[in-house]
N, C-alpha and C positions, 0 to 999 in steps of 0.2 A: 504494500500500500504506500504510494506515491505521498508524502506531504513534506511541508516547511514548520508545520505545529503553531503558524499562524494563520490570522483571516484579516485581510483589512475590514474596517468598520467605520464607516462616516457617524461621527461626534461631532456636537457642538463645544467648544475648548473657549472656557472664559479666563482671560488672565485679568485680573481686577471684576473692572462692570464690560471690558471688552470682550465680545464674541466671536468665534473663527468656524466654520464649516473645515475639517480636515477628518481625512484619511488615518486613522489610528488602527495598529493592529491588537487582534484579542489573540488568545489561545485558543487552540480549535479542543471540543469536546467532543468524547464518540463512546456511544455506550455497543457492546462487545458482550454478547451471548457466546458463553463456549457448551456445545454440545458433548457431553464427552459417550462414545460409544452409544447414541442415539439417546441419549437423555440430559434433558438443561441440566447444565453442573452448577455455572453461576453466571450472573453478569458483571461485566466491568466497566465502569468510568472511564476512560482511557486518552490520553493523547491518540490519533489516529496512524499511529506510524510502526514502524517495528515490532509486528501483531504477533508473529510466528514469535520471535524470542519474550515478547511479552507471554503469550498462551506457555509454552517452554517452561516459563521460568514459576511461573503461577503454579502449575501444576507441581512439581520438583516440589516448591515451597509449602504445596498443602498435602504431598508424601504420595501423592496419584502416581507418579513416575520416581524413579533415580538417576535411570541415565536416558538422552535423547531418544536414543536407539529401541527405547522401549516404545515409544510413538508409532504406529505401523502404518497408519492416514493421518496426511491432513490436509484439510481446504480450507478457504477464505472465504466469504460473500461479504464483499466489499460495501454492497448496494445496502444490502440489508441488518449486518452488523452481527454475522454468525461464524463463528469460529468450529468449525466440525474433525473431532481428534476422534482416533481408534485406538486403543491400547486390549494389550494383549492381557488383559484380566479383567476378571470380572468386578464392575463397580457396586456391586451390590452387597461383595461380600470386602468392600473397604472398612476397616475401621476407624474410619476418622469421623464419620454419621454426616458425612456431606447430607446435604436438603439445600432447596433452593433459596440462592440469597442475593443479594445485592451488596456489593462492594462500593463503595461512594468515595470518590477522589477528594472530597471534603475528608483530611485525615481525622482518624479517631472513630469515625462516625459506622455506623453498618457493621460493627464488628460483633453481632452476635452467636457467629463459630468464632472467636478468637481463641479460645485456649483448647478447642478442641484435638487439633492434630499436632501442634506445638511440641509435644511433651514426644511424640514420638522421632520428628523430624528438627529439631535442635539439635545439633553438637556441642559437644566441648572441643575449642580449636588450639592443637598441641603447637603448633608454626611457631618456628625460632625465628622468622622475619624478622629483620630491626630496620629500620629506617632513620635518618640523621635528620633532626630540627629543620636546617635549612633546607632537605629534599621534603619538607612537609610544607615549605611553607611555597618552594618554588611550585608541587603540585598543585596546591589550591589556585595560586596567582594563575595556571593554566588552566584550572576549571574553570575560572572567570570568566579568560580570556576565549574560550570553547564554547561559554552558553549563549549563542548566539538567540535562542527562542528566546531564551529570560531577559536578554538585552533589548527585547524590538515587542516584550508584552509583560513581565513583569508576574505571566501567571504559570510557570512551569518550576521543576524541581529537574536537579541533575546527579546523575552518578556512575562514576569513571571507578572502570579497573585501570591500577597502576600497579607499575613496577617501582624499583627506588627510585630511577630516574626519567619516567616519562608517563602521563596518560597514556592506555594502548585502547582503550575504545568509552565515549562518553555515550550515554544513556540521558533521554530527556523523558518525560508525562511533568500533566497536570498532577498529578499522585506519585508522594513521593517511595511508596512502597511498589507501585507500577515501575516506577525508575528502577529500581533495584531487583525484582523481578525479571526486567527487560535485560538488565545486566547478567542475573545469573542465567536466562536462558541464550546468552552470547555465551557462556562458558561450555555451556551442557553440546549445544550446536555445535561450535567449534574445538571441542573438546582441547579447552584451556588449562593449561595448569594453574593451579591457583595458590598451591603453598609459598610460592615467594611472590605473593599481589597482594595490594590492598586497597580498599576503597575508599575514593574523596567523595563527599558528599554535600552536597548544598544545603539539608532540610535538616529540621533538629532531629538528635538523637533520641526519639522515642523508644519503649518497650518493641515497639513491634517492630519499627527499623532494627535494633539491636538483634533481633529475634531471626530477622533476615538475614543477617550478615551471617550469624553463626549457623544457619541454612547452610547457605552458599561454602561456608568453611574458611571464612577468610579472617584473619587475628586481626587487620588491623585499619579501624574506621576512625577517619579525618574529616569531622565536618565544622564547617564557616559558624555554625548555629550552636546553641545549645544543648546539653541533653539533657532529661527528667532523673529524678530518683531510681524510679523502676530500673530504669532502661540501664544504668550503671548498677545497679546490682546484679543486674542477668549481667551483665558483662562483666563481674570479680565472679562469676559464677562458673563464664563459662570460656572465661580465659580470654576476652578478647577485648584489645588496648584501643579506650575509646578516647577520641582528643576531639576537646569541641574548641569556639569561638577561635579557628583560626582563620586571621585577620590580619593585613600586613606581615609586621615580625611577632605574632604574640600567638600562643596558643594555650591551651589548660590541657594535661593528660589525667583523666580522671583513673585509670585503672589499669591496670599491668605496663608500667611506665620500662621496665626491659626491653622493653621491644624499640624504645627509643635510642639511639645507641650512645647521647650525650649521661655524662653523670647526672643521678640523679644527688640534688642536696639534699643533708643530712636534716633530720627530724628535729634532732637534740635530741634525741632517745638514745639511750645504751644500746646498742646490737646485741643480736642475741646468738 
């Protein structure tokens, strides 16, 4: 599916009591039925783009698949907004208690299976990755410079597999767990390695982002934003080095700060 993940839109733009007629772009919204083996699985809120590794990643994430190759069909209906996948088992005897749902690009929201499959498809991520401050701070400056949708609407989310020294593919949606979904179904497809990757990410560090990350199996998440409580406790949990508000030269590592490979400073506490 062909898109830019904008629309222009003729506004009215007041600066003061002045008025202007122009051309503004929005973000494009597409809602996305996936069929799986001839029965509605869920729908999704979606940017319009990258549907195959978005659907990929979706599924992997809520423990439907493991690896790509377990997918045996699949089709697009671009017109209509149906994603139609074949797997080679039976969904009926899944136990995650899929029922049908809606997923809403609004984070937080529609998550009434959230803890359902979680418990079975979460890792603990063992990765000795380390990464150096300044290759954290130069990968963000590149997710910047990359979010081209965010630059020209203001309403998308992004997230890049890296290496220590370079973005190797950025990820856009309106939803930032679609972003990250899209991404791990670029690993699964192109069968990536992922033990020395990790992800930059635009959106805060929520539980459920967290929850993805150690999905996918990657130690180590860098995002511009914030993260919650929750979302740092599943991460001392389950091993993976989460660093928010990086900005310029500053950043905070909230949890398994080894993975960073500068000293960390002293507590004032005795060692033990």
């Amino acid at each position: 599916m062909e898109s830019s993940g904008a629309r222009e839109w003729e506004v009215v733009r007041y600066e003061g009591n002045n008025a202007s007629i122009i051309q503004e772009e929005v973000a494009e919204e597409f809602a996305l039925t996936i069929m799986l083996n001839g029965t509605e699985f869920a729908t999704i809120v979606c940017s319009p783009f990258d549907i195959q590794q978005l659907v990929v990643g979706f599924l992997a994430s809520e423990g439907v698949i493991r690896f790509y190759d377990e997918i045996e069909n699949f089709s697009l209906d671009e017109k209509l907004g149906f994603a139609y996948v074949e797997v080679a088992k039976d969904i009926n005897q899944l136990q995650t208690d899929h029922s049908k749902r809606l997923i809403g690009s609004c984070c937080g929201k529609s998550r009434q299976f959230y803890f359902k499959s979680d418990a079975k498809t979460a890792k603990t991520v063992m990765s000795s990755f380390q990464v150096s401050v300044e290759q954290c701070f130069f990968l963000m400056e590149q997710l910047q410079e990359q979010s081209g949708a965010f630059l020209r609407t203001g309403g998308v989310h992004n997230a890049a597999l890296a290496d220590s020294e370079k973005l190797l593919s950025v990820h856009t949606d309106i939803g930032r767990h679609n972003a990250l979904d899209k991404l791990y179904g670029h690993t699964l497809v192109n069968k990536v390695p992922i033990r020395d990757k990790m992800i930059v990410f635009s959106g805060r560090i929520s539980s459920e982002v967290l929850l993805k990350v150690s999905k996918i199996g990657i130690g180590v998440l860098i995002s511009k934003a914030a993260p919650t409580d929750l979302a740092l406790k599943l991460a001392e949990e389950l091993g993976i080095t989460a660093i928010g508000f990086a900005r310029g030269n500053k950043m905070n590592v909230y949890t398994h700060p080894h993975r960073v490979k500068e000293a960390v400073p002293s507590t004032g506490e005795d060692s033990v």
